[in-house]
C-alpha positions as CSV (number, residue, x, y, z in Angstrom):
1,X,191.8,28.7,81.7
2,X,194.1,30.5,79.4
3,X,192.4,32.1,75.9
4,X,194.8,30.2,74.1
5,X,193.5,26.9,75.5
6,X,189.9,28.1,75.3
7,X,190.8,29.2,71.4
8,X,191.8,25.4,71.0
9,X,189.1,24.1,72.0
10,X,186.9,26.4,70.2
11,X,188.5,25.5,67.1
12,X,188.4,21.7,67.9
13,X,184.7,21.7,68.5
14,X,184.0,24.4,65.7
15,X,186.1,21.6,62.8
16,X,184.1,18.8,64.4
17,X,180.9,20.4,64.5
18,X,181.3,22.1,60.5
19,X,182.6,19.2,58.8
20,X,179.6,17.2,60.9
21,X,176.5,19.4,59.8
22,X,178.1,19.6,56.0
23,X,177.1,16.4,55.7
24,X,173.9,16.3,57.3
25,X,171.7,19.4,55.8
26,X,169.2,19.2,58.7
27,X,171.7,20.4,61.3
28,X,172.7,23.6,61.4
29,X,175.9,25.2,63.6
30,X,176.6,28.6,64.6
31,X,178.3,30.0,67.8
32,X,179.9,33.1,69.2
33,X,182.7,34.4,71.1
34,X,184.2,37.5,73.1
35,X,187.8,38.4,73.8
36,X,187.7,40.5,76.2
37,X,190.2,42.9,79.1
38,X,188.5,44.3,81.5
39,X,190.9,46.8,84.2
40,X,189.1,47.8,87.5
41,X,191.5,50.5,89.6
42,X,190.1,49.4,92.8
43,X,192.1,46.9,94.7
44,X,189.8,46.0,97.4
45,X,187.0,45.4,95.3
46,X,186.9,42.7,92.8
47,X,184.8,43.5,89.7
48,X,183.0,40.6,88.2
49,X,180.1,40.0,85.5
50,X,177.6,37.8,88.1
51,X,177.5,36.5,91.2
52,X,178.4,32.9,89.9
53,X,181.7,33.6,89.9
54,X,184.7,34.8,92.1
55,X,186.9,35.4,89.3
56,X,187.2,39.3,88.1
57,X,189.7,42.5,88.2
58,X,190.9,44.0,91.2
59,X,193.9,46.6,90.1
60,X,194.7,44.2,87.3
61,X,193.8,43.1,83.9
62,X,191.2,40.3,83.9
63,X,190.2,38.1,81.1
64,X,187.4,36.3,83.4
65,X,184.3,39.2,83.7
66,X,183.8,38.9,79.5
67,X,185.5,36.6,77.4
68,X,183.5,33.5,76.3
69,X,182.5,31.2,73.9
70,X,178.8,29.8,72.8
71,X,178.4,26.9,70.3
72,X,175.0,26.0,69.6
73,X,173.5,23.2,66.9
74,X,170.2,22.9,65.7
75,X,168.4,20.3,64.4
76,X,165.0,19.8,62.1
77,X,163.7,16.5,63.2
78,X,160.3,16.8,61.6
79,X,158.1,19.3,59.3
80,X,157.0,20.6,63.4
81,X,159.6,19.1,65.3
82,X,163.2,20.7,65.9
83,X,165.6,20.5,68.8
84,X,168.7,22.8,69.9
85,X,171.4,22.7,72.2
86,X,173.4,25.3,73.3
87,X,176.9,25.1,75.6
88,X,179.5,28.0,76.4
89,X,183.1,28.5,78.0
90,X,183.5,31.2,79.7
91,X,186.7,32.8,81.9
92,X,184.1,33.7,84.5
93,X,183.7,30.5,85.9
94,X,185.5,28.6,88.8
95,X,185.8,25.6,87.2
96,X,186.6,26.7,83.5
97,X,186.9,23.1,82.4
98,X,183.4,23.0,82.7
99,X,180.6,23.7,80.0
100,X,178.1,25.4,81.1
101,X,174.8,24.1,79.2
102,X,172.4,27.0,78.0
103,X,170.0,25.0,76.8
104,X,168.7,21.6,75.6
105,X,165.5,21.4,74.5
106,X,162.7,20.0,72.1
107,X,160.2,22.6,70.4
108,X,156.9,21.2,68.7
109,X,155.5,23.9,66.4
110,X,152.0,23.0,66.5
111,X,150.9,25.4,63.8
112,X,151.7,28.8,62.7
113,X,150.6,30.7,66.1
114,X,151.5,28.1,68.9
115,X,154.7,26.3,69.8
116,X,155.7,24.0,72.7
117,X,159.0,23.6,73.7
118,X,160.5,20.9,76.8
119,X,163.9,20.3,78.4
120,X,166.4,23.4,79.2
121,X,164.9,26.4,77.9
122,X,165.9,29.7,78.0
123,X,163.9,32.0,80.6
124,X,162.6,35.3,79.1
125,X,163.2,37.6,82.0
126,X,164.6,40.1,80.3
127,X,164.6,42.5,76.9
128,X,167.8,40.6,76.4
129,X,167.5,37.1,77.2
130,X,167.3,35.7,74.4
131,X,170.8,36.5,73.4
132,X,171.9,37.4,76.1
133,X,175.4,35.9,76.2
134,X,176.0,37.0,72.3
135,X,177.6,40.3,73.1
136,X,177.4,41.2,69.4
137,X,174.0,41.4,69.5
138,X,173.8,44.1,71.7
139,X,175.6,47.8,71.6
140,X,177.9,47.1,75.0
141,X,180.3,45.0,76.3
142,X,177.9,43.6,79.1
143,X,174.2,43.9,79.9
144,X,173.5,46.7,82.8
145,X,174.8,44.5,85.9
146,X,172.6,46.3,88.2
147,X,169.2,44.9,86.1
148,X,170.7,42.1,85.2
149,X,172.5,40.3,87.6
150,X,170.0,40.1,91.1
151,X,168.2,37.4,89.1
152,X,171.2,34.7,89.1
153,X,169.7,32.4,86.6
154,X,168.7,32.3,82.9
155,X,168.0,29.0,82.0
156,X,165.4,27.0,83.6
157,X,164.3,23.3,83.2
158,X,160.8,22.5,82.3
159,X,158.2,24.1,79.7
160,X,157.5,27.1,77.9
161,X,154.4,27.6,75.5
162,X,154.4,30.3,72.5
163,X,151.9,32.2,71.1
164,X,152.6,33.9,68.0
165,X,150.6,36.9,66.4
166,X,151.4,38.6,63.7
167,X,149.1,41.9,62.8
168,X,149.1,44.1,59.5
169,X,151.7,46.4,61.7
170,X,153.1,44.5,65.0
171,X,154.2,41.3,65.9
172,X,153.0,39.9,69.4
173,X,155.0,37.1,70.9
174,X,153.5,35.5,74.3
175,X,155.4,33.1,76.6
176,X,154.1,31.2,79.6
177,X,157.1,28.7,81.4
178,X,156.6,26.0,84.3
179,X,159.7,24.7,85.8
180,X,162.6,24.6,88.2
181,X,166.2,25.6,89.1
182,X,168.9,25.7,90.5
183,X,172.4,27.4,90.5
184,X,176.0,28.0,93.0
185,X,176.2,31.8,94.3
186,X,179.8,32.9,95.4
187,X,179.7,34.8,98.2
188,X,182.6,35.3,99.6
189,X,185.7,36.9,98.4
190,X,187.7,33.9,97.7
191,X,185.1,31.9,96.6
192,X,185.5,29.1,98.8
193,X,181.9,29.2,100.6
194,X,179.1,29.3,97.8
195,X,175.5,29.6,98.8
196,X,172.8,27.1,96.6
197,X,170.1,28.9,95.1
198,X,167.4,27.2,93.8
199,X,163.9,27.9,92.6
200,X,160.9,25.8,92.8
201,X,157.5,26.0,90.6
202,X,158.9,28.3,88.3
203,X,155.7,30.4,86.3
204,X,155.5,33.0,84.9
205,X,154.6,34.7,81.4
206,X,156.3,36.9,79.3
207,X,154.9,38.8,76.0
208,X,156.8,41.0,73.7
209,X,155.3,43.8,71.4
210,X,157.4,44.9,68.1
211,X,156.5,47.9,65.6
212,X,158.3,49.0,63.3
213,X,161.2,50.2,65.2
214,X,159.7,49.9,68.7
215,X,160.0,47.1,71.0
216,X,158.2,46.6,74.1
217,X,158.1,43.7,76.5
218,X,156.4,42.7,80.1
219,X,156.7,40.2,82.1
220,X,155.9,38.7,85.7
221,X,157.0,35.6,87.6
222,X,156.7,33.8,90.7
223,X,159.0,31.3,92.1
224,X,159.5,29.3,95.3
225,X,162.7,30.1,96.9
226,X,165.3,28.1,98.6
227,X,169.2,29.8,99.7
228,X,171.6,28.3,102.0
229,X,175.1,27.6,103.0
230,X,176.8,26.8,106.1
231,X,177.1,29.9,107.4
232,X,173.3,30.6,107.5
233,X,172.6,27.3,109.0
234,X,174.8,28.3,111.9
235,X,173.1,31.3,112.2
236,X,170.0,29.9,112.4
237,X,170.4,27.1,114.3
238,X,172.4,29.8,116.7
239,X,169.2,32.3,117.1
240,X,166.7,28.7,117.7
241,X,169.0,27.9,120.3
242,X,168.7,31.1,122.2
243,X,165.1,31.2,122.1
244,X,164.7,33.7,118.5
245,X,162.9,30.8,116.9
246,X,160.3,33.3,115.1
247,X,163.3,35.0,113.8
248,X,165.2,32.1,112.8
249,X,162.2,31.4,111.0
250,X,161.9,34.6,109.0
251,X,165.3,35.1,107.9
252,X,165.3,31.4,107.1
253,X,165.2,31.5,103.4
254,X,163.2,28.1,102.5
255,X,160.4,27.5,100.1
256,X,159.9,31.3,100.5
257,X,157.5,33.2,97.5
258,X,159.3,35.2,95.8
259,X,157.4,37.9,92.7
260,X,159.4,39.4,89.3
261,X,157.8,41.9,88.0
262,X,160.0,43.4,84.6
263,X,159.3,46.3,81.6
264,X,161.9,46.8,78.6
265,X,161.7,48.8,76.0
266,X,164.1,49.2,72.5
267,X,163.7,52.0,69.9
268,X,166.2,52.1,67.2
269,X,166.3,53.4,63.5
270,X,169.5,54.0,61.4
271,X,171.0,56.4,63.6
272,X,169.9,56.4,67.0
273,X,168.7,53.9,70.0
274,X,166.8,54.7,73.2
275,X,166.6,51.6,75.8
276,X,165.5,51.0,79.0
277,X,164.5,48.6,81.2
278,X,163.3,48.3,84.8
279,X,162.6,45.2,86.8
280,X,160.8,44.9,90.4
281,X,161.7,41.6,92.5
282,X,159.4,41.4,96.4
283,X,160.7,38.7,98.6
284,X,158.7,37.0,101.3
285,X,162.0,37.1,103.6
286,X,165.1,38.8,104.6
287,X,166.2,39.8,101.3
288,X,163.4,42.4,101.2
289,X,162.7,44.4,97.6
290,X,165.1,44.6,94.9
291,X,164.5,47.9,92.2
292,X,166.7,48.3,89.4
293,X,166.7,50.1,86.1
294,X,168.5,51.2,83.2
295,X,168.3,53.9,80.4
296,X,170.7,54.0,77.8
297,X,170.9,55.8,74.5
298,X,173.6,56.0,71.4
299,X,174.1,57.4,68.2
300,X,174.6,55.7,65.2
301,X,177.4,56.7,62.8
302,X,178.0,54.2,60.1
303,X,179.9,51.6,61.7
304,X,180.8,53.6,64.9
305,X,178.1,53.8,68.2
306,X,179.0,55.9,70.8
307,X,176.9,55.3,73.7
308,X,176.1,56.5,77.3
309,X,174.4,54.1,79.8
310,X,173.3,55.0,83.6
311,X,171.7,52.3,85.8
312,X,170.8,51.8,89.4
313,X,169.5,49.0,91.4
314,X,168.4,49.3,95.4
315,X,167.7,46.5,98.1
316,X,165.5,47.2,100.8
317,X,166.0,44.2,103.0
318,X,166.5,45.9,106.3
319,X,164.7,43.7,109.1
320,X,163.6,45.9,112.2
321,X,163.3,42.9,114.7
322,X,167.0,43.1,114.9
323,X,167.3,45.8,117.3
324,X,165.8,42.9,119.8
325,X,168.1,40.6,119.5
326,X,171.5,41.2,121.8
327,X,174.4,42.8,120.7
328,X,175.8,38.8,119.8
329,X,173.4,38.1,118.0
330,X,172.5,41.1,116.4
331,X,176.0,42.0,114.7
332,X,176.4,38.4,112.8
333,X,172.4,39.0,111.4
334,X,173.0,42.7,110.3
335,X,176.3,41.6,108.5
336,X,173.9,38.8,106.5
337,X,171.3,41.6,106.0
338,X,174.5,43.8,104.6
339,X,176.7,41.1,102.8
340,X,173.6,40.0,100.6
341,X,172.7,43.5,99.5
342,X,172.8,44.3,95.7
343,X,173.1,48.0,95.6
344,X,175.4,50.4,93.4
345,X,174.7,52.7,90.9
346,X,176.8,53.2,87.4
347,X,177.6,55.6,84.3
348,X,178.8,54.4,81.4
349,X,180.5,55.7,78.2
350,X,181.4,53.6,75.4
351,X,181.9,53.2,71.6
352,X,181.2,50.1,69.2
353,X,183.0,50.1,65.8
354,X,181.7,47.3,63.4
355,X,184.8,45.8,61.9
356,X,182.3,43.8,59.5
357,X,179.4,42.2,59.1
358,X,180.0,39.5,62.4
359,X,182.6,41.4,64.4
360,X,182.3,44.4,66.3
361,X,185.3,45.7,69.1
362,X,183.8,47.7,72.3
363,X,185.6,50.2,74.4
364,X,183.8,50.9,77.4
365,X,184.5,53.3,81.0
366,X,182.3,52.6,84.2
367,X,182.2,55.0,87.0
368,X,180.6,53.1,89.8
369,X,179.8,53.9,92.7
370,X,179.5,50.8,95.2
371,X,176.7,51.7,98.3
372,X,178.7,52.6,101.7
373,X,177.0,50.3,103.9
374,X,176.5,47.3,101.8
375,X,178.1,44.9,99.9
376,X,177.7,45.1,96.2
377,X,176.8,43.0,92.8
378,X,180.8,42.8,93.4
379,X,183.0,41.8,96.0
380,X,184.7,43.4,98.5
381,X,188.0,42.5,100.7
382,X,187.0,45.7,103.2
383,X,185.7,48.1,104.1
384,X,186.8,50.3,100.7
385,X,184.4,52.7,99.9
386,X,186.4,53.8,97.5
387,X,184.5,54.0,93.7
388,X,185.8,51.9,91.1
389,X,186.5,53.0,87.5
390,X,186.2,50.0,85.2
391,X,188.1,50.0,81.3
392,X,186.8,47.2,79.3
393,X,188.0,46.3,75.7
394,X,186.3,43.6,73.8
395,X,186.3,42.0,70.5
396,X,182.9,40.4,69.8
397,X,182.1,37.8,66.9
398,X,179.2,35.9,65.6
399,X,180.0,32.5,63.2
């Protein structure tokens, strides 16, 4: 989709929505948006922002990796009862015509400490997730792909119950979800085969600590996973009928247990931050252990942040049973072992200048440097092992 379509219907939807809560004094509207270029020098590697997507830069200038749009309305129903629902656009997407809903969802504030909240909520995975799609929030142009992105969902459907705790000199937030979902994975480079991920019996809890200018948060989850596409079903229907039925079976990723284990942290005063975050994912199949992290630290300069980011994320989902298979066998299962690994490492410099109080414009450089054996968070067209160096400029606002 063109911006200039997307800007239309921004401002459509934005008039509607305005003019609508005016009169009504229990809704309230707000949104965001990013206009965004991203340039990746690499030609054989298209750089995208998740693995939802085949749209991204390779040797050109790509609107698709960043620029979006997020409306959200909120609604006070009762003295405890309030509901919100939150859509975006994005460039990412292969069907752009689409909107993707965030969330939609019913929260019953039982009393000061303890909330409840049903329908499409939000999962708090991450330091970031609950904003994570506002760019302006945050100091970069895009969260660390390599913490962020081998988890391909952030919304959930189901329940989530709060716990709220305010001390004399901390705040203590506590999150425990139930629920289920599911999602599209692009996986090859033109986007025509995409592989259904979807997760079953969703749990998990999440609690965030905040002092002063520190912010610390912890979180596990465990999930029953279920990928496929046709090419896997070939594949394993292919090893069953040459007698590798045990194998079949464990690379057969269905109703498989899957554990997240994540740890943020955020310090920032008026003119420094320091954050980091590091998330641990085990797998009870072929796509073995995922580690990533990031650390990242800026100064602050009245309305200019400079910034330097370096993050790393690592798969270990070799399979040793594959050296008994035969050599026709054994080359299509290694190339599933390597097309679904996650790993690359990246540096990053970058600068945010606050052009007022709800816009901010990024420039940001990324050195990275894609693993030689595997695929990456990316997609390739070869074998290029070539690095890529990644320009982004974005224009971030909050209304």
């Amino acid at each position: 989709m063109k911006m200039k379509k997307i800007n239309s219907i921004l401002l459509s939807l934005f008039s509607t929505s305005y003019l609508f809560a005016q009169e009504l004094d229990w809704l309230r509207f707000s949104g965001f948006t990013t206009i965004a270029a991203t340039y990746n020098d690499n030609k054989e590697i298209n750089f995208r922002s998740d693995a939802l997507s085949s749209k991204g830069s390779k040797g050109d200038i790509s609107h698709a990796p960043d620029s979006k749009i997020g409306l959200r309305l909120d609604a006070t129903l009762h003295e405890k009862i309030s509901a919100s629902v939150q859509g975006m656009l994005s460039t990412q997407r292969n069907k752009t015509k689409d909107l993707k809903l965030e969330w939609a969802n019913v929260k019953f504030q039982l009393n000061n400490n303890y909330s409840f909240e049903l329908g499409r909520l939000r999962a708090p995975i991450y330091m970031y997730s609950d904003i994570l799609n506002v760019s302006y929030a945050y100091h970069w142009i895009r969260l660390p792909q390599e913490v962020y992105t081998p988890i391909p969902f952030s919304s959930y459907n189901g329940a989530k119950f709060n716990f709220e705790h305010n001390g004399e000199n901390f705040n203590l937030h506590t999150s425990i979800i139930y629920g289920n979902e599911k999602q599209k994975l692009v996986t090859d480079p033109d986007g025509s085969a995409n592989t259904t991920f979807k997760t079953d019996h969703l749990k998990g809890v999440s609690s965030t600590l905040t002092s002063g200018e520190i912010k610390v948060r912890a979180s596990y989850f465990e999930t029953k996973l279920t990928m496929q596409n046709d090419g896997l079903k070939t594949l394993y229907a292919y090893l069953t009928t040459n007698g590798f039925t045990t194998i079949a079976n464990d690379l057969d990723i269905n109703n498989k247990k899957v554990k997240v284990t994540t740890l943020g942290f955020s310090y920032e005063n008026t003119s420094f931050f320091l954050d980091g975050e590091y998330i641990d994912i085990q797998s009870k199949s072929w796509l073995g252990d995922i580690s990533a992290y990031y650390l990242s630290a800026g100064y602050i300069l009245d309305s200019f942040t400079p910034f330097v980011t370096v993050a790393s994320s690592k798969q270990d989902n070799t399979y040793p049973q594959t050296s008994t298979l035969p050599g026709a066998l054994q080359t299509p299962v290694e190339g599933t072992l390597s097309g679904m690994n996650l790993a690359q490492k990246s540096y990053t410099l970058g600068v945010r200048y606050d052009l007022f109080e709800s816009a901010s414009l990024k420039v940001q450089f990324d050195k990275i440097k894609v693993d030689t054996t595997h695929q990456t968070i990316h997609m390739r067209y070869n074998n290029n092992l070539d690095d890529m160096n990644v320009i982004s400029l974005a224009l971030d606002m909050v209304f």
